[in-house]
C-alpha positions as CSV (number, residue, x, y, z in Angstrom):
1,X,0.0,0.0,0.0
2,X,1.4,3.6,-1.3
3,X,1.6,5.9,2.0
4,X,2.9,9.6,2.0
5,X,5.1,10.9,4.9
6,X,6.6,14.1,6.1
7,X,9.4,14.3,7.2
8,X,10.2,17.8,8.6
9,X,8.7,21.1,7.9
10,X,7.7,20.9,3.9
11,X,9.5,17.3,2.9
12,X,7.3,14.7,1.6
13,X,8.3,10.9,0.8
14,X,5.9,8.7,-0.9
15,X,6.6,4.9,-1.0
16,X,5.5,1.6,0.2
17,X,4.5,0.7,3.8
18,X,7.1,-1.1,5.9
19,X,5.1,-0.7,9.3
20,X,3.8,1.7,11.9
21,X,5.6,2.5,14.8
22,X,4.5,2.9,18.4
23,X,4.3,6.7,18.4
24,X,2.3,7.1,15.1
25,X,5.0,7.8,13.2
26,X,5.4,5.2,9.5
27,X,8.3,3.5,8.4
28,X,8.0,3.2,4.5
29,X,10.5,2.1,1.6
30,X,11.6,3.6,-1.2
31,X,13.8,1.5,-3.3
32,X,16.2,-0.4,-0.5
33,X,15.8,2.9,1.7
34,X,13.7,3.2,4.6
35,X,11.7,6.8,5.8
36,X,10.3,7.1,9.0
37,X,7.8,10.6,9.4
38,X,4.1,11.0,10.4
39,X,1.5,10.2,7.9
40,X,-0.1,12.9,6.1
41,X,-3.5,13.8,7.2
42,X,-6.6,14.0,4.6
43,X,-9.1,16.3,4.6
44,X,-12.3,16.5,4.0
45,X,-14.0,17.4,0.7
């Protein structure tokens, strides 16, 4: 499943979901990398 993450301020990473950690925060890959960074929230229409 695709998930976005920021990481920082204004730095977004999109890849694939490795798993969620125990303070909210995602771990996902990109390529043979790994991101950690919150999720970003949706909003409503």
């Amino acid at each position: 499943m695709l998930r976005t993450i920021v990481i920082g301020s204004c730095v977004q990473v999109q890849g694939t979901l490795e798993r969620v950690l125990s303070d909210g925060r995602l771990q996902i890959r990109v390529g043979n990398k790994l991101f950690e960074g919150y999720p970003v929230t949706k909003k409503a229409a």
